[in-house]
C-alpha positions as CSV (number, residue, x, y, z in Angstrom):
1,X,-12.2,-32.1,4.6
2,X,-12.5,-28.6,4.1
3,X,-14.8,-28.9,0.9
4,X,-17.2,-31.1,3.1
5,X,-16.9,-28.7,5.7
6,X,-17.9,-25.6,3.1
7,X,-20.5,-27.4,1.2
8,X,-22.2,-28.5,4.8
9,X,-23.0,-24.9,5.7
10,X,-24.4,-23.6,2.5
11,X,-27.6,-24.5,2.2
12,X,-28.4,-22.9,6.0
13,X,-26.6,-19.5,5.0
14,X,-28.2,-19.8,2.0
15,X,-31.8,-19.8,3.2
16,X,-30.8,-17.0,5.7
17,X,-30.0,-14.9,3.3
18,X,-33.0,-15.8,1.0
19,X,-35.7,-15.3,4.3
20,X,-34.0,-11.7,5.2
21,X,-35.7,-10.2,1.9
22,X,-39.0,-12.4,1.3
23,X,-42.2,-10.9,1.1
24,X,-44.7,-12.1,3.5
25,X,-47.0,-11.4,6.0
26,X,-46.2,-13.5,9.5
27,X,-48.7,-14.4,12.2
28,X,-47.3,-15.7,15.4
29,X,-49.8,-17.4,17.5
30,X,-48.7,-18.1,20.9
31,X,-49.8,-19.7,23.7
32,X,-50.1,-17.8,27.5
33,X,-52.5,-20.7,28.6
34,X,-51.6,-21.4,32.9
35,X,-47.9,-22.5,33.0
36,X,-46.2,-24.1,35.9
37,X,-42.9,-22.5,34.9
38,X,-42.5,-18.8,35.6
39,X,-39.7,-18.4,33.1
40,X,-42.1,-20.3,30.4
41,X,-43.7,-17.1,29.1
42,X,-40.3,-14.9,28.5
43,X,-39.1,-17.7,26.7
44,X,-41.5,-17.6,24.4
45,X,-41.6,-14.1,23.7
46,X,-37.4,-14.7,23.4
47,X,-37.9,-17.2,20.8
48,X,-40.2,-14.9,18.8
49,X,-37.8,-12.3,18.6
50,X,-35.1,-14.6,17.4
51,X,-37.2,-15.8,14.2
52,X,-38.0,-12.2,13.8
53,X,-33.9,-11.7,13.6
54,X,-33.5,-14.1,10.6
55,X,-36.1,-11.9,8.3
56,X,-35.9,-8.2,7.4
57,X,-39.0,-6.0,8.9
58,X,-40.3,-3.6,6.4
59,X,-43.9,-2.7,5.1
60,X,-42.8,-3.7,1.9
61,X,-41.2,-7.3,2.4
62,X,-42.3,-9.1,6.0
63,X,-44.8,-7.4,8.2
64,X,-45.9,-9.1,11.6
65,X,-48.6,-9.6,13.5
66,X,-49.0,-11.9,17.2
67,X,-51.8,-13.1,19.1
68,X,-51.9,-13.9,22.2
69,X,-54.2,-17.3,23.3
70,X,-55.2,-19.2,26.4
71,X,-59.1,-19.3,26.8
72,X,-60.0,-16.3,24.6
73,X,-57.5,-14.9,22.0
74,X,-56.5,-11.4,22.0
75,X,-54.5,-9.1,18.6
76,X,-51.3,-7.8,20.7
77,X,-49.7,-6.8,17.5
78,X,-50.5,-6.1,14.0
79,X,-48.8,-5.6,10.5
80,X,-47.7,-1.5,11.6
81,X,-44.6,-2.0,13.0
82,X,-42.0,-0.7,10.3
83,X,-38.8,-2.4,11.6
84,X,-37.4,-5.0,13.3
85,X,-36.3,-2.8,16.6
86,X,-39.9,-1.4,17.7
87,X,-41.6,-5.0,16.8
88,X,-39.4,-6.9,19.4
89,X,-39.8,-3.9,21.8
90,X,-43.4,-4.7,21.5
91,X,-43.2,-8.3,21.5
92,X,-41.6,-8.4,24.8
93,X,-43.9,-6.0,26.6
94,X,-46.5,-8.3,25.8
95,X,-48.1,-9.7,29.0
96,X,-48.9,-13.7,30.2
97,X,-52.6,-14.2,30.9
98,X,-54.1,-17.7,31.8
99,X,-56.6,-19.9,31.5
100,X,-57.1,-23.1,29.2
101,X,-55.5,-23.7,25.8
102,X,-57.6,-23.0,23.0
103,X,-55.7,-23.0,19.3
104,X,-59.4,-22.9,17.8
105,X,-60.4,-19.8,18.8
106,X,-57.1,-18.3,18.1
107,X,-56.8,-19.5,14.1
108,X,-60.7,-18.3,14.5
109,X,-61.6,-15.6,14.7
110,X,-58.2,-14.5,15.7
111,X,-56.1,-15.2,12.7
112,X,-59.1,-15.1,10.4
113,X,-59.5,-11.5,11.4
114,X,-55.9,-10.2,11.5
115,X,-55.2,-11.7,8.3
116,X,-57.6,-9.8,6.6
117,X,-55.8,-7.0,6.9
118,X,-52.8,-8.9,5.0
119,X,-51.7,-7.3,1.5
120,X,-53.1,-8.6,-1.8
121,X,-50.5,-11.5,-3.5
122,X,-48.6,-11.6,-0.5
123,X,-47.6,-15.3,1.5
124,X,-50.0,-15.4,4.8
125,X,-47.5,-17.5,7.0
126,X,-48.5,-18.6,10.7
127,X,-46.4,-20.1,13.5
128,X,-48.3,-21.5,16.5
129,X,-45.8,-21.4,19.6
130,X,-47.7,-23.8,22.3
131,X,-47.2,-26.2,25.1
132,X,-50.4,-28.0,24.7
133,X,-51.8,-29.4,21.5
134,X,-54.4,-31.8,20.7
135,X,-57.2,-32.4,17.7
136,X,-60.2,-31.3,17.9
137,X,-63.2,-30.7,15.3
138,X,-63.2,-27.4,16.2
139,X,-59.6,-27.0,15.8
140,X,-59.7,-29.2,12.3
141,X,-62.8,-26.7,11.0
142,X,-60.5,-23.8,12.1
143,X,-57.5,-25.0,9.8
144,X,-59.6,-25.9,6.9
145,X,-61.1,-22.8,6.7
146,X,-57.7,-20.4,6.5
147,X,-56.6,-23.7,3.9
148,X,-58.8,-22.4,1.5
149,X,-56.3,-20.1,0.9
150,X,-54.1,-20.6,-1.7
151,X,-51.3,-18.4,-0.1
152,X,-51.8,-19.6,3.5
153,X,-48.9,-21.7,5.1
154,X,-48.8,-22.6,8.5
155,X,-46.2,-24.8,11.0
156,X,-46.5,-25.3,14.8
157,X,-43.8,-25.5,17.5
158,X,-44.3,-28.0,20.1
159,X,-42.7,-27.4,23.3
160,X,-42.7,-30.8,25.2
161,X,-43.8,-30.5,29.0
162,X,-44.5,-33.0,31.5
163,X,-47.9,-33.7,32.2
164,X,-49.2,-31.6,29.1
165,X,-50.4,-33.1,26.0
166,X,-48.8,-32.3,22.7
167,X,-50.5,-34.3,19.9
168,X,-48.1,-33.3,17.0
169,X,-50.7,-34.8,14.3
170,X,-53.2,-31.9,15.9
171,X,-52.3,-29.3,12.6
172,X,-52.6,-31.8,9.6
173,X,-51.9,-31.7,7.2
174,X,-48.9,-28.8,8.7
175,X,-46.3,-29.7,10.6
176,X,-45.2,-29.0,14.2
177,X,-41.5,-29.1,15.1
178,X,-41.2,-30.8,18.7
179,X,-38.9,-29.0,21.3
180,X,-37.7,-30.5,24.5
181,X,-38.8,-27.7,26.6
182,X,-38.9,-24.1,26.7
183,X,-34.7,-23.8,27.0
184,X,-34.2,-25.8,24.2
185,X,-36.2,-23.0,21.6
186,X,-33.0,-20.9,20.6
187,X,-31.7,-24.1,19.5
188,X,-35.3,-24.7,16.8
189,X,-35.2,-21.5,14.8
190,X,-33.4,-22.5,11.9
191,X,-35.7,-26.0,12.2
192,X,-38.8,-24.1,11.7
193,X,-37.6,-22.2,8.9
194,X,-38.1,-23.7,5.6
195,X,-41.5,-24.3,6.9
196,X,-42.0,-20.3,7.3
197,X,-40.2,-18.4,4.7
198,X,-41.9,-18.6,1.4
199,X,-40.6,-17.3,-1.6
200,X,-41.7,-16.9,-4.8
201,X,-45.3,-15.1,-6.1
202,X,-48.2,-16.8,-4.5
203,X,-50.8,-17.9,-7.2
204,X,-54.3,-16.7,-7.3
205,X,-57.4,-18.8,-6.5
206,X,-58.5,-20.9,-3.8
207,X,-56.8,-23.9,-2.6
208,X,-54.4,-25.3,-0.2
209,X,-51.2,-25.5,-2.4
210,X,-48.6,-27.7,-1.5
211,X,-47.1,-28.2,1.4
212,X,-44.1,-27.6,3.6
213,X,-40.7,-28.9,2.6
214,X,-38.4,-30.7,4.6
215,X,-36.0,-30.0,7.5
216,X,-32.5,-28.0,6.8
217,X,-30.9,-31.3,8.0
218,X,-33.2,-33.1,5.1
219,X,-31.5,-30.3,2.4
220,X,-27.7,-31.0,3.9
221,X,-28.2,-34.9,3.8
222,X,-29.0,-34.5,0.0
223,X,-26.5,-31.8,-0.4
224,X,-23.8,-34.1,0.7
225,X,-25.1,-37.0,-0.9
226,X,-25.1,-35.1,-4.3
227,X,-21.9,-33.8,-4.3
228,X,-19.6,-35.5,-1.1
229,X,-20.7,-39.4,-1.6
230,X,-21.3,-39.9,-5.0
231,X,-18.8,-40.3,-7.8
232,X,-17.8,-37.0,-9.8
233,X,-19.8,-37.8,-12.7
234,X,-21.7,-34.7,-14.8
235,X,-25.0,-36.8,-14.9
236,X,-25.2,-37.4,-11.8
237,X,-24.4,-34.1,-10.8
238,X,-27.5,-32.9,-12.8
239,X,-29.5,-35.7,-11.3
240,X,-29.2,-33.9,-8.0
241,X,-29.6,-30.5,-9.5
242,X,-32.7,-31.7,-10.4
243,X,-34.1,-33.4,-7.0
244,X,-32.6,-30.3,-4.9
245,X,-34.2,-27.2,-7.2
246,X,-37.8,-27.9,-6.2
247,X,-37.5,-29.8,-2.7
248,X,-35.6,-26.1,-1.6
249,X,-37.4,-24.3,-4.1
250,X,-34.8,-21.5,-4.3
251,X,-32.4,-20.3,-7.2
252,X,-29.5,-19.3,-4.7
253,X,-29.1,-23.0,-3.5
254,X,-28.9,-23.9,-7.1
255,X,-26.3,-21.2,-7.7
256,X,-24.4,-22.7,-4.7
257,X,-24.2,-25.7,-5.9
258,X,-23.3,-25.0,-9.3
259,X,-20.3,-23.1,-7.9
260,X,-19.5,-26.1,-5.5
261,X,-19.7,-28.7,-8.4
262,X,-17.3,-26.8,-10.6
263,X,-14.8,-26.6,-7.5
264,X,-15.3,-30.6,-6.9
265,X,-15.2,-31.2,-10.8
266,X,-11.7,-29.6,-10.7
267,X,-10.0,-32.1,-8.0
């Protein structure tokens, strides 16, 4: 029971450690369109902060930038904050405007812009934080445009309000995490991060690349499967080697399970 227990929690410590020293530079777009919940605005900013806790803010590994949407978009912040203690200071002094909810205009110009300013070979990761979400050309034209390049990731948060629409096909072909409303965010940051923290050297060239991977729950389903549920046996072991390394794409979860193999193998 213990082993279970052990080999359940790697793969999320795991992927903490590995976002607290990639190299990217992170764009969170969030929505201040008119909200019928006064709290709805600090819990945003809240949530921010928290996914700003699980990486480590330096010029040299994760600089971040946020804009601020409803009917126009506005750059509140962008990549000069050197650490993690003056960003969130800044990110919570960041004030609620209103208006309608327009994602377009805030990919672009708005994201177009500030990621310009992004570092040569570095990851250019987005999260959209929004209450309201629905296609649109516009919106589509928008996300093709920042797709073209090859280092651009982006993933959407979806918080779920009554008598707001939130289309969760609107980013295709990115994702967007749904959330039951705005006090269930603390409880979606480890959710949104595979889909955020890129490692590895982004290649050169246009292009959308692949994807995001799945869901931590995804990675601890396999995880188990691999080396909880199936019989002891070294092929099989190196069967789920195999389908783990590049669905997680990182050389510490192999390392982990390596170690937790040789422990089971021993039983």
């Amino acid at each position: 029971m213990l082993m279970t227990m052990m080999i359940t929690i790697m793969p999320i410590f795991v992927r903490f450690v590995e976002c607290s020293s990639t190299n990217i530079d992170l764009v969170f777009v969030v929505d201040s369109s008119t909200k019928s919940d006064p709290a709805a605005w600090s819990s945003m900013l809240s949530y921010v902060n928290l996914v700003i806790d699980q990486f480590q803010i330096r010029q040299d590994l994760v600089r971040v930038g946020f804009i601020r949407y409803a009917d126009r978009a506005d750059v509140m912040i962008q990549f000069t904050h050197p650490d993690a203690t003056s960003l969130k200071a800044a990110v919570l002094r960041i004030q609620a405007i209103s208006g309608g909810s327009n994602l377009a205009t805030a990919l672009n110009p708005g994201v177009t812009q500030l990621l310009s300013r992004a570092r040569q070979n570095t990851w250019k990761v987005v999260l959209v934080v929004t209450d309201q979400l629905q296609r649109s050309q516009v919106l589509s034209q928008a996300i093709t445009s920042l797709r073209s390049d090859s280092r651009f990731r982006m993933h959407g948060v979806g918080i779920v309000v009554s008598g707001r629409q939130m289309d969760s096909n609107a980013l295709s072909p990115y994702q967007v995490t749904s959330v039951n409303g705005y006090r269930d965010l603390p409880n979606q940051v480890r959710t949104v991060l595979p889909y955020i923290c890129i490692t590895g050297t982004p290649g050169p060239g246009p292009g959308p690349g692949p994807g995001p991977g799945p869901a931590p729950s995804e990675y601890i389903q396999l995880f188990e499967s691999c080396f909880c549920s199936v019989p002891q046996r070294p092929t099989v072991r190196r069967h789920c080697l195999n389908r783990l390394t590049p669905l997680h794409g990182s050389g510490l979860l192999l390392s982990a399970a390596i170690v937790h193999s040789a422990v089971l193998s021993r039983k």
